[in-house]
N, C-alpha and C positions, 0 to 999 in steps of 0.2 A: 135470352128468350128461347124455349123451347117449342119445337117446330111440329108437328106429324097430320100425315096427309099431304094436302094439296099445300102446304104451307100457308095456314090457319093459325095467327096465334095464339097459343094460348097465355094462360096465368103466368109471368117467371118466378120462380124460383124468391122465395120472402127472405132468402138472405139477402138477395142483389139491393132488394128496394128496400137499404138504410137511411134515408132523407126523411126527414119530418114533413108533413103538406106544408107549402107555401101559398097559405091565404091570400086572396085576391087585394083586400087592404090591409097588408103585413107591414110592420112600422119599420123604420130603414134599420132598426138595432137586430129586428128579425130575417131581413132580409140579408144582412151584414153575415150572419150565424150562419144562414143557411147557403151562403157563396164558399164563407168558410168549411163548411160540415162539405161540400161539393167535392173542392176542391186540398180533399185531407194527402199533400202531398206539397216536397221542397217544390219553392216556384224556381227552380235554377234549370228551365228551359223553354222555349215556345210550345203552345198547347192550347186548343181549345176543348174547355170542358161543358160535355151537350148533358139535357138532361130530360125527358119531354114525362110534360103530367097533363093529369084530367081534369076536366073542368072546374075543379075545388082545389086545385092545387095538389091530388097528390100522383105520386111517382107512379110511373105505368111501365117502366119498362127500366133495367139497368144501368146506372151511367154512362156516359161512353168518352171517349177522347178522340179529337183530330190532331193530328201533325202536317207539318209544309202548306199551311193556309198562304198563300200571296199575303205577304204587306201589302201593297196596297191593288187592292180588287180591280178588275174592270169589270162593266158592266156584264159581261160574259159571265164571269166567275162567279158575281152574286147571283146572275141567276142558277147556274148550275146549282150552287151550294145552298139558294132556296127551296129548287127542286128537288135537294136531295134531303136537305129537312119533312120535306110536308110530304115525300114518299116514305120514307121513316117512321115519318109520325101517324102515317095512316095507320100503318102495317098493327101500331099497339094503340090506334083510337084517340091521340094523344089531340088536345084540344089547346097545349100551350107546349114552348119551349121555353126552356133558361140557358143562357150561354154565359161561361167566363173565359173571357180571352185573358191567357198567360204568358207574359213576358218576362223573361227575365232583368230585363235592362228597364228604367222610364225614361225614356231621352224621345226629342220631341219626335223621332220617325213611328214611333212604337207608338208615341198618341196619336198622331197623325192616320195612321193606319187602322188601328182600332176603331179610331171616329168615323172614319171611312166604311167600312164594315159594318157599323151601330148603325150611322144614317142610311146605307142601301139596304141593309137587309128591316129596318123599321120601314120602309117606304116600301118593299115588295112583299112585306108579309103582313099588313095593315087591310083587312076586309079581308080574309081570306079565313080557309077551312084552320089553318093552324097561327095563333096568336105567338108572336114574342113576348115573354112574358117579363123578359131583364135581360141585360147586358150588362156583365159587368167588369172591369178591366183590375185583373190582379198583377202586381208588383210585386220586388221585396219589399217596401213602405205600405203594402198595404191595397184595399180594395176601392174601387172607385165605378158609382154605377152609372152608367151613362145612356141605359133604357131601362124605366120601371113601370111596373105593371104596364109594358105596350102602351102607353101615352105618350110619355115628354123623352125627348132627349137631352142631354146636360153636358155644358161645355164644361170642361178640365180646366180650372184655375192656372192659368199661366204660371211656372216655377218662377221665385225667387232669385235673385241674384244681387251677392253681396257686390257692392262696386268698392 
């Protein structure tokens, strides 16, 4: 985002903002596209991928990435890291966020953790100035969403085990 003045922002830069909108009733095959198109990189590290749009779903400001998120949050953490969202999101007007949390591993601390993360930050950004708009938990096996469209949250099917 480019800056000038009192730090006003303005329009970024239409190379940054390569995402397609993500419509408010987007069917899970487009939502699926659009976690992928996010997140166009090896998942062979921890990383969460932020991404905040406008009221229609579309992109307002550049992607961005965090690193050394806690595994598992305390209450402290989530709020810090919602107040650092919804100052963020002021800054380019944004009216929704999308997050994919990236792990490289799915072993159950990595779900555990994520889930943890989905349900505090869906309960502390529910009525507020900026919407969660998805969560969604990437692996190497693949994407799994565990808040959509800021409604429901979804447990992760317990893994299999041959006996």
């Amino acid at each position: 985002m480019r800056v000038r003045g009192p730090e006003v922002p303005l329009d970024p830069d239409p190379e940054y903002l390569r995402l397609p909108a993500l419509a408010p009733d987007a069917d899970p095959d487009t939502a699926d596209a659009y976690a992928a198109e996010l997140c166009a990189e090896a998942c062979d590290r921890e990383v969460v991928h932020v991404v905040f749009l406008g009221e229609a779903g579309e992109q307002l400001s550049p992607a961005g990435r965090l690193h050394n998120a806690p595994r598992l949050p305390r209450a402290a953490e989530l709020d810090q890291f919602v107040d650092m969202l919804r100052h963020q999101g002021l800054r380019v007007r944004a009216r929704q966020v999308v997050l994919v949390w990236q792990t490289p591993d799915d072993d159950i601390t990595d779900r555990l953790g994520v889930e943890t993360w989905a349900l505090g930050l869906l309960d502390r950004m529910t009525g507020g100035p900026l919407a969660l708009r998805a969560l969604w938990h990437r692996t190497p096996e693949g994407y799994f969403a565990l808040v959509d469209s800021g409604l429901e949250f979804t447990t992760r099917p317990e893994p299999r085990t041959s006996r």
